[in-house]
N, C-alpha and C positions, 0 to 999 in steps of 0.2 A: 743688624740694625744699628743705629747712630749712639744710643744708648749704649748698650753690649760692648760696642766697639770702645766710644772710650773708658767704659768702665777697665778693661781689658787692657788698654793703652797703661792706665792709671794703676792698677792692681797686682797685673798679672808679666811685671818688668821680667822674671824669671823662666816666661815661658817661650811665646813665640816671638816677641820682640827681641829678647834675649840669644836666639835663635839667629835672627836678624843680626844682631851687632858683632856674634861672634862670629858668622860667617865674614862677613867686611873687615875684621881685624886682621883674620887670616889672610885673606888675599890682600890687604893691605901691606903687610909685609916684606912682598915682594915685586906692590906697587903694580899690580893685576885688579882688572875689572870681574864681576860674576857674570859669566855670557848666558849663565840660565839659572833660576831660582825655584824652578817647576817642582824637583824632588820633596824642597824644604817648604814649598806651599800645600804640597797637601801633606804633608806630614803637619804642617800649621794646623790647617785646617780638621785632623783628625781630632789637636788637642782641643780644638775648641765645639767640637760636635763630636763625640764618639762614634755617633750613628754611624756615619762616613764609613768610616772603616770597613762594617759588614756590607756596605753597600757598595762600596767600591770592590770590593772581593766578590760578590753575586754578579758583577757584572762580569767582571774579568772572568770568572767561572765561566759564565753564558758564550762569551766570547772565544774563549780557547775552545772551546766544545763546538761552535760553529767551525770554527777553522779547522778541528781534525776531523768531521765530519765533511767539509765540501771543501776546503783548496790542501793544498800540499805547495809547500816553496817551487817545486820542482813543476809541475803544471799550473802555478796561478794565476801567468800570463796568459793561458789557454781560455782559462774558466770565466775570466772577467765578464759582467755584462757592459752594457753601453755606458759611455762617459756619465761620470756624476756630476752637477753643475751647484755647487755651494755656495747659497747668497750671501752676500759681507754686509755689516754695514759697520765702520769705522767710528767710533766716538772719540773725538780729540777733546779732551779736557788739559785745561790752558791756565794757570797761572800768568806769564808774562806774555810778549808779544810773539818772542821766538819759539813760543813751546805752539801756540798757531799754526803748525803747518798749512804748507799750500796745501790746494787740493791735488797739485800736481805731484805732489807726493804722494799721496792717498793711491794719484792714477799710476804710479811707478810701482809702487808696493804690489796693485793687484797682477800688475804685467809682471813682476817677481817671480810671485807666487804660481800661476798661469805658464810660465816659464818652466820653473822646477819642476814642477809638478805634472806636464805633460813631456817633460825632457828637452823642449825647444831654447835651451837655453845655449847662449852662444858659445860658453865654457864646457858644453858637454862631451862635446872631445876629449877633454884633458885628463878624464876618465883612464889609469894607469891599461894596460892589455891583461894585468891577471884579473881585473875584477868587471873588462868589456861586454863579459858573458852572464853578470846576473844583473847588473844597470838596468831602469827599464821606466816605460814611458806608465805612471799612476793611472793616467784616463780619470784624475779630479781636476775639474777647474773650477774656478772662481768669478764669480760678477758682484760687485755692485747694487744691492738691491735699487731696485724700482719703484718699491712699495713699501709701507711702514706697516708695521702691525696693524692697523687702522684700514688697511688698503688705501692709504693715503700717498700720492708722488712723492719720491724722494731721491734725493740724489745718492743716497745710502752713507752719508756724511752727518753726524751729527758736532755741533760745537758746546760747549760750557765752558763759563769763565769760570776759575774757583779762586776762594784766597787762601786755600790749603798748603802747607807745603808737600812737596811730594808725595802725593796723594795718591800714587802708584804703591807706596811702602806702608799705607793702611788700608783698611778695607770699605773707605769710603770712594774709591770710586767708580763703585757700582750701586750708589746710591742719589737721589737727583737730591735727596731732602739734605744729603749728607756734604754735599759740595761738588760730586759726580754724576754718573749718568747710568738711570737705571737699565739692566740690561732690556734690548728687545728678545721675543721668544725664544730663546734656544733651540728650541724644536725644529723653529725653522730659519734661525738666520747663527754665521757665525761671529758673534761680536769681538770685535776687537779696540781694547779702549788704549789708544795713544796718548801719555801724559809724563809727567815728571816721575819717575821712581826713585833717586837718590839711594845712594847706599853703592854707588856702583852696576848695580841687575839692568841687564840687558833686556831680559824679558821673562817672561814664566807665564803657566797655563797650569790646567787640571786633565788628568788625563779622564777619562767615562768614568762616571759614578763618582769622582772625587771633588766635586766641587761644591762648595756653600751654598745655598739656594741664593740664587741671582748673581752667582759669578762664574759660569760656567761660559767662561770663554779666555781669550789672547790678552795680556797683556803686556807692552811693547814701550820703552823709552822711546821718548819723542825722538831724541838725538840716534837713533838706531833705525827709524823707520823708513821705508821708500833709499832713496840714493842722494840726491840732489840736495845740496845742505846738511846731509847723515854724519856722522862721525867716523873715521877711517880708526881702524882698519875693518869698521864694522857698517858700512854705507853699502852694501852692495843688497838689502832686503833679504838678507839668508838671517836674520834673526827670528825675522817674520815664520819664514818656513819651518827653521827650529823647530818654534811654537806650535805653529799649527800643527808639525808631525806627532809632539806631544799629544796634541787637543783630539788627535787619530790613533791614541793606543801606544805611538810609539816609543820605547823607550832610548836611552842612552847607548850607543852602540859598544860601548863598556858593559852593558847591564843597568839594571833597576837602583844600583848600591852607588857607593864613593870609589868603586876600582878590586882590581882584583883577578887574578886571572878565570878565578871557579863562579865568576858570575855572568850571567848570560844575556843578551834581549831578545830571546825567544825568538827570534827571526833563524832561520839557518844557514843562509847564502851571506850572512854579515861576519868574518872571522871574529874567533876571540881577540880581545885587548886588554891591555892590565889595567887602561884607565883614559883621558881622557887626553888628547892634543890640542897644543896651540902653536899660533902664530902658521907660518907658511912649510909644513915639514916636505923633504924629498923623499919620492917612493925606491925603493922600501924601507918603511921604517917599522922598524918592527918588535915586538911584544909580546907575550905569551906562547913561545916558540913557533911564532906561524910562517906563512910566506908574506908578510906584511898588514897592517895596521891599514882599515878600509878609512884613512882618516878626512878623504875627501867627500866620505857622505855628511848628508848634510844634518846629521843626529850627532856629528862631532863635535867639535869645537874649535877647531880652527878659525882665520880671517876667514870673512867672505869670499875674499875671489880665492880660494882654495877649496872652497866646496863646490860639488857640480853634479851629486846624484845620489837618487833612493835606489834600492836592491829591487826585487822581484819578489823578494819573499815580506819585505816592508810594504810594496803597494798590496798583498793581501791583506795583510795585517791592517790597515787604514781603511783598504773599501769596505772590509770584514768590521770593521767600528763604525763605519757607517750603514752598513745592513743591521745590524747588532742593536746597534747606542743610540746611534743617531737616525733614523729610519726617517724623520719626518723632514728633512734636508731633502729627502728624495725628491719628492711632493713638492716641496715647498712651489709658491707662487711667488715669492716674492722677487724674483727676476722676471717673472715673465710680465708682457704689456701686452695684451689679448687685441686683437683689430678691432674687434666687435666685446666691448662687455660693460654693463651698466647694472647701475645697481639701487635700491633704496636706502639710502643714506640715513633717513631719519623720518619718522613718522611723526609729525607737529600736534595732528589734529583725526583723532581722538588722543586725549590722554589728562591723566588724573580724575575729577569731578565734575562730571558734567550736568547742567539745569535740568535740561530740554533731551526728551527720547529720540527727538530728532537732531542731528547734526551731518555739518558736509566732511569726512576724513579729507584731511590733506598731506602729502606725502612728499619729499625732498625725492630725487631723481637725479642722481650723477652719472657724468660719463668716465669713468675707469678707462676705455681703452684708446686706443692710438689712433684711432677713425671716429672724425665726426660723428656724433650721434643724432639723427637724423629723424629718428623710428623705434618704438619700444612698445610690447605689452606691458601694461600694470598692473596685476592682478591681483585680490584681495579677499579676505573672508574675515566673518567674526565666529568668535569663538566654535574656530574648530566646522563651521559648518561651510555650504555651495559655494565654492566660488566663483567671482564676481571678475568679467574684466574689461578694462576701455584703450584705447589705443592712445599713446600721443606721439605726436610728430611735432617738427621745431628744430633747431639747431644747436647742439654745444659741445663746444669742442671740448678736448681731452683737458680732464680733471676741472669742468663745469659743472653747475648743477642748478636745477632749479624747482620750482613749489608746484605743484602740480595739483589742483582738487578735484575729488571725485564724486561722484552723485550722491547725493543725500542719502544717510541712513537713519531707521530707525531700530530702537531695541525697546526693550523692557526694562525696567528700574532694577538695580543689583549692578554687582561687577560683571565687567566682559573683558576680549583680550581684540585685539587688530593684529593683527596680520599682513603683509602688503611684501610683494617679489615682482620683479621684470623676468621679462624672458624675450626674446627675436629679438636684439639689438639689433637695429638696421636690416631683422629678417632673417637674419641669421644665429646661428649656436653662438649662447654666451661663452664667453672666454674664460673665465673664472666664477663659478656657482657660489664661492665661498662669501662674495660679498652681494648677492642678489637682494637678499631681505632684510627685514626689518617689522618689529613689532611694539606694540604698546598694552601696559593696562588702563583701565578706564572703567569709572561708575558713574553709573544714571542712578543720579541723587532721589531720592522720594522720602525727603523728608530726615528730620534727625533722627537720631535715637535720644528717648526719655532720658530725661535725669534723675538719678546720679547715677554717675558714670565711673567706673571703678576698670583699672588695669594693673596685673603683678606681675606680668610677664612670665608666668607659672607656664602657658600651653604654649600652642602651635607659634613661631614667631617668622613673618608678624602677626599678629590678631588680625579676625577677621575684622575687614571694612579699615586696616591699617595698610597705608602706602607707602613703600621704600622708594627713593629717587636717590639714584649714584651714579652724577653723570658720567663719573670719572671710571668707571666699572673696576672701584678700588674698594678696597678696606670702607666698608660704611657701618651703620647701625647693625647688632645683633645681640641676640642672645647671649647670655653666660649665665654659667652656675657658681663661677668662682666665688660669687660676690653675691649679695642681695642684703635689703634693709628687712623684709621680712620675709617666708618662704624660702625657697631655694635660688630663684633665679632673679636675674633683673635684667637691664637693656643698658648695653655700651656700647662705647667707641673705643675701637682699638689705636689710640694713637701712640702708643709704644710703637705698635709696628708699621704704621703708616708711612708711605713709602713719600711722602709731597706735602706742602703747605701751601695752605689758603684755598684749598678744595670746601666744596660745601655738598652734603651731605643732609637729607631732607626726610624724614618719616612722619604724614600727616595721620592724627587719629582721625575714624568715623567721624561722618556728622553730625551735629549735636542741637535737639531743640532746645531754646532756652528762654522760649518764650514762656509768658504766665510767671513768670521768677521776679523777685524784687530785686533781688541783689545772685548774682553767680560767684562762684571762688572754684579758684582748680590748685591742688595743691599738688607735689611732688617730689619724692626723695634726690636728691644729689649728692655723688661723692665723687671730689677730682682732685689730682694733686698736677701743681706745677713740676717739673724735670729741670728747668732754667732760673736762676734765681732772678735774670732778668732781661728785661727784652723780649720776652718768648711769652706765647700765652695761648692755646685755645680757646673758640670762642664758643658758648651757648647762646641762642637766643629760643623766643617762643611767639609765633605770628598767628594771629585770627584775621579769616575772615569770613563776610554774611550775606556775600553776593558771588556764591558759589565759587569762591575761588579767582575772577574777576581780579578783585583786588585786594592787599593784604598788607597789616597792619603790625607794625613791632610792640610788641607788650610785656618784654622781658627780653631784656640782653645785658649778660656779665661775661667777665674775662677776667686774666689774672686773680690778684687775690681778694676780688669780690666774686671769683668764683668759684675759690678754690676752699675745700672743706676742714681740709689741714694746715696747722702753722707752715709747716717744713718742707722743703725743695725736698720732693724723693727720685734720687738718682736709679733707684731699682724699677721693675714696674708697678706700677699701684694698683693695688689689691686692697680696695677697702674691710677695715674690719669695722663692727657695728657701731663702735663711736665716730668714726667718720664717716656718717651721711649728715646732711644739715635737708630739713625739709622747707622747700621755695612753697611760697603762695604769692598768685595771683589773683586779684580784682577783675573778673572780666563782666561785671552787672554792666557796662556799657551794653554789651548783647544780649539785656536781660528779655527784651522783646520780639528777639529772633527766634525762627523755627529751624532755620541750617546753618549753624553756625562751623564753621571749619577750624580748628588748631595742629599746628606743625613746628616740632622740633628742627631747629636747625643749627647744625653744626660747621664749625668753620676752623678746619685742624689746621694746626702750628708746628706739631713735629714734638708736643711735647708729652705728656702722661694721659693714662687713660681715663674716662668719665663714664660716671655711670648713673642713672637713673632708675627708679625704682616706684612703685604706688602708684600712678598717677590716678589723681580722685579728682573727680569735678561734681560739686553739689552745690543746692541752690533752695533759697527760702523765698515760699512763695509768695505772688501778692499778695496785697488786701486785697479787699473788694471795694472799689472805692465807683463813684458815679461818672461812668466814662459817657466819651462821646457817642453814638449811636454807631453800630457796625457801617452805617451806612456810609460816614464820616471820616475823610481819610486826611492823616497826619501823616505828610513826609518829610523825617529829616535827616540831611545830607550835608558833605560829604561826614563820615563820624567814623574813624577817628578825622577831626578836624583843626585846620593849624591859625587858617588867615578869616574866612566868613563861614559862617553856620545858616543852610539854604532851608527855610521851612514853607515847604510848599502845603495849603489850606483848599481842599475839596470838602468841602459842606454841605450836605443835604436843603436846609436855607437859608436866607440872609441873615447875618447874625452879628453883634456886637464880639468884638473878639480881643483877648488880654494875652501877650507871651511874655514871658518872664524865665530867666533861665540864672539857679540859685548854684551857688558852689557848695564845698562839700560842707562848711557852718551853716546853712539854711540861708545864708544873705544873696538878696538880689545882684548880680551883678550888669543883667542888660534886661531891658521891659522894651515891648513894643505895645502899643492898642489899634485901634481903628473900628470903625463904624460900617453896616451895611457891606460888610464881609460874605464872600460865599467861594469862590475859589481866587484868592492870590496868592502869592509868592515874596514873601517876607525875608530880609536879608539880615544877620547881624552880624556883626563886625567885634573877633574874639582875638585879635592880633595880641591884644595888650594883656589879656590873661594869662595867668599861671599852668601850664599842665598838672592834669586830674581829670580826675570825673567831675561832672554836674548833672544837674537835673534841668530839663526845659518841662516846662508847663504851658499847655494849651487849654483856656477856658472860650467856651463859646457855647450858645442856647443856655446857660444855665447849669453846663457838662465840664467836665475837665476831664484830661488824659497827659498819661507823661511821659519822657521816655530820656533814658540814660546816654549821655555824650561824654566821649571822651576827647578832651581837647591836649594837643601832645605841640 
């Protein structure tokens, strides 16, 4: 995380950065670039997670115990199954304008690797006669995804501008918050981020199990990538392949170490060598008493156009890390573009709080695949019970979508769940199942819950008749015990570790009557610290509303250091202790006359320290009893919260002399209307020039008064 990392930068000069500088002085020396940094990255990376270690070692365990159980160097060209096809997608992260590659780079790189790696390369001849006989075609190749995580079209290219420098030589650029780009699935795509490295490194990876969580992929100096504009004597995309052999188990054809003749890369068909070569050598050159140095595979290190092939016991090794480590590359989707497949993108309607038992679902309808979409079942159920389904037809082409409604439903008051899938695009088998459906929660409102209202976040989270909304399907609202103002637990936001800024993140409590109340108040613990002394800020706010949801009103919003509980910037993560909570109250008597009143936490993360929440209490004292109008007698007024005019619309049982008056919070009149021979009109008043707060409107008529609380903002 962004924190971590520069704490690290800042703290920890002696460890892995220091690791850094002294490797560059070295090959400085003698005025040599690093053509791989892979060794020294996860060695990095061990110091900065111990974990790594035992995990890196259980897989490799896993992995040699597959390979002496099914291949042998000697038949693994026999045993292979059908070609494996590995989707890419390429992150260029760009400082200036030349660190932008073309795409036509991007397209050279994968024909590289596509190249190598099925052996179609045009240098494959040049392959010396002692070592013609274990050469051998991988049967992995490479595409381009077609799809994002999202199953969203993509040209498998993504772009970020950053203003980091070499942002390749810290760990921010596999972060988007961080100035990089966070990775897509691992599982199922291989990411490769293109950017500045500085220090000299050509490129480095991790090999299975060794990577930091979210960098478990390639990365590659911009000035190394593809061909075209590359830097000689390193432009031919055999850096790329390096890597990747890495990212597939493979080690150094020296061995795992710095050199030596007694160390090995577990391959068998790759002789020993004492260590590693450069530049353009003549075969045979030789090392560790053998018949030659295999220095033209491509786990060496020589120039590009001197490399020109993997062994037969390495393509085990690689497919064996992708049966192994990587299994979900098999599967993956994210190359393929199905003729026929469509999907539910998004469920609009049912969702959150609804009035009425009755409502129409409405459902989003895309086309995902390569053929017009013509034709689709849409089928649906609620909670779990018969499904329901209606046909539509209509036209849209690939990667269109549109709103589609379905027949009215009813339920019963409580929570439900929606449900909604395609199936027969155009008649036929969908192409991809993984992006078919789509679901929603939803409650049919009946009324509030009595006051008062208490939450400690002690049980189940969320509490019943509590709504999570994360559009982002990231880091939102949850539980912790780390922390609480009283009891064990409370409700946070994790934005230590939050991967983005300016996400909003939503938890609405149950509905709440608050009608019969003179005045309401909701009060509630806070503790947050800033991480940035400036510039940076998360945001809280707290929104009501009393027309189901409809429409929603601000009634609390702070940031920075009006919403932060401590003096001091904490650079660690925050962890309140019991002097840092401050407890918020809010005025909500505006909705003292409401029976559904709705409240929602919203949050709006910056990338900066964690928040947390605690108590929430809403109590309320009741009316008097004072001489109202007749139930028969209807007072409406609108809109409230209100900015420009205040609409009181008057149904009265008879004609009546009638007095409005609406007092601020000192008891003073601020606007009066009267009239004569009243029985239902519609009364305007005009609050432009007023201050925000509450007031009071008073309605007399027959002899009766009635009143009700306005918030004008």
């Amino acid at each position: 995380m962004k924190k971590l990392l520069l704490f690290l930068s800042i703290l920890c000069s002696t460890t892995v950065f220091a690791q850094l500088e002294l490797t560059q002085d070295v090959y400085a020396a003698d005025g040599k670039i690093i053509r791989c940094f892979t060794n020294e990255k996860i060695e990095q990376a061990a110091l900065e997670d111990p974990s790594l270690v035992q995990k890196r070692a259980d897989v490799q365990q896993r992995l040699e115990k597959m390979a002496s159980r099914q291949y042998s160097d000697n038949d693994a060209a026999k045993s292979m199954p059908p070609v494996y096809t590995i989707p890419v997608v390429v992150h260029i992260i760009y400082r200036t304008n030349a660190q932008n590659i073309s795409d036509n780079r991007v397209f050279e790189q994968i024909q590289v690797l596509n190249d190598d790696f099925r052996r179609t390369n045009s240098d494959a001849s040049n392959v010396p006669s002692a070592f013609a006989g274990v050469v051998a075609d991988c049967e992995i190749e490479f595409c381009l995804a077609t799809k994002d995580p999202s199953n969203n079209s993509t040209t498998g290219i993504t772009r970020t501008q950053t203003t980091v420098n070499s942002i390749g030589g810290t760990n921010s650029y596999y972060s988007t918050a961080a100035g990089g780009k966070t990775i897509w699935d691992p599982t199922k795509y291989l990411n490769i981020w293109v950017c500045e490295m500085g220090g000299g490194i050509l490129g480095f990876t991790y090999t299975p199990g060794g990577a930091p969580n979210g960098a478990d992929g390639v990365v590659i100096g911009y000035s190394y990538f593809g061909k075209t504009g590359a830097s000689a004597p390193y432009n031919g995309g055999r850096t790329t392949t390096h890597e990747v052999g890495h990212w597939l188990n493979l080690q150094h054809v020296w061995g795992s170490g710095n050199g030596g003749c007694n160390q090995d890369d577990f391959v068998n068909d790759t002789p020993v060598q004492n260590g590693p070569n450069s530049g353009c050598p003549s075969h045979p050159s030789t090392s560790c008493s053998n018949s030659g140095d295999m220095f033209m595979n491509y786990m060496d290190y020589v120039n590009d156009n001197c490399m020109n092939s993997f062994t037969a016991g390495q393509k085990a090794r690689m497919r064996n890390a992708i049966i192994g480590a990587r299994p979900g590359l098999i599967n993956s989707q994210a190359c393929v573009t199905a003729s026929y497949d469509a999907g539910i993108e998004l469920v609009l309607s049912p969702n959150g709080t609804i009035c009425s038992p009755s409502f129409v679902p409405t459902v989003t309808v895309k086309n995902h695949g390569s053929m017009t979409l013509t034709s689709v079942n849409i089928n649906w159920r609620i909670d779990g019970g018969a499904t329901q389904t209606q046909a539509w037809s209509g036209s849209l082409a690939t990667g269109q979508s549109t709103n589609v409604n379905l027949p009215q439903q009813t339920v019963a008051s409580g929570s439900h769940t929606f449900e909604a899938w395609t199936t027969l695009p155009n008649g036929n088998s969908d192409g991809d199942g993984n992006n078919d459906n789509s679901s929603s929660n939803f409650t049919i409102a009946s009324g509030g819950l009595a006051l008062p209202f208490f939450e400690g976040f002690e049980g189940a989270f969320p509490a019943a008749g509590w709504a999570l909304d994360n559009p982002d399907g990231d880091i939102t609202w949850a539980k912790t015990t780390t922390a609480s103002k009283t009891g064990a637990a409370s409700m946070f936001l994790d934005n230590w570790d939050y991967p983005a800024n300016g996400e909003l993140d939503n938890i609405t409590l149950p509905s709440l009557d608050m009608s019969g109340s003179a005045s309401v108040t909701m009060t509630f613990e806070l503790a947050y610290a800033l991480y940035s002394a400036t510039g940076y800020s998360d945001t809280l706010r707290v929104w009501a509303s009393d027309d189901c949801g409809v429409t929603w009103s601000t009634i609390y919003e702070k940031f920075d250091n009006n919403l932060t509980t401590v003096s001091n910037v904490v650079t660690t993560e925050f962890v309140p202790t019991s002097n840092e909570w401050r407890q918020e109250t809010i005025d909500l008597s505006a909705y003292a006359n409401s029976s559904d009143v709705q409240l929602r936490f919203e949050h709006v993360c910056d990338y900066e320290n964690n928040l947390y929440i605690d108590d929430v209490n809403i109590s309320s004292t009741p009316a008097t009893t004072v001489n109202k109008l007749s139930n028969l007698d209807k007072v409406q007024v609108y809109p409230n919260p209100a900015s420009e005019r205040l609409h009181v619309k008057l149904d009265l049982v008879r004609i009546s002399d009638i007095e409005i008056e609406l007092v601020n919070a000192f008891g003073q009149t601020v606007a009066r209307r009267t009239a004569s021979n009243i029985q239902d009109e519609l009364f305007l008043l005009n609050i432009h020039q007023l201050l925000p707060g509450f007031y009071t409107l008073n309605v007399l008529a027959n002899g009766q008064n009635t009143s009700r609380k306005v918030l004008i903002k």
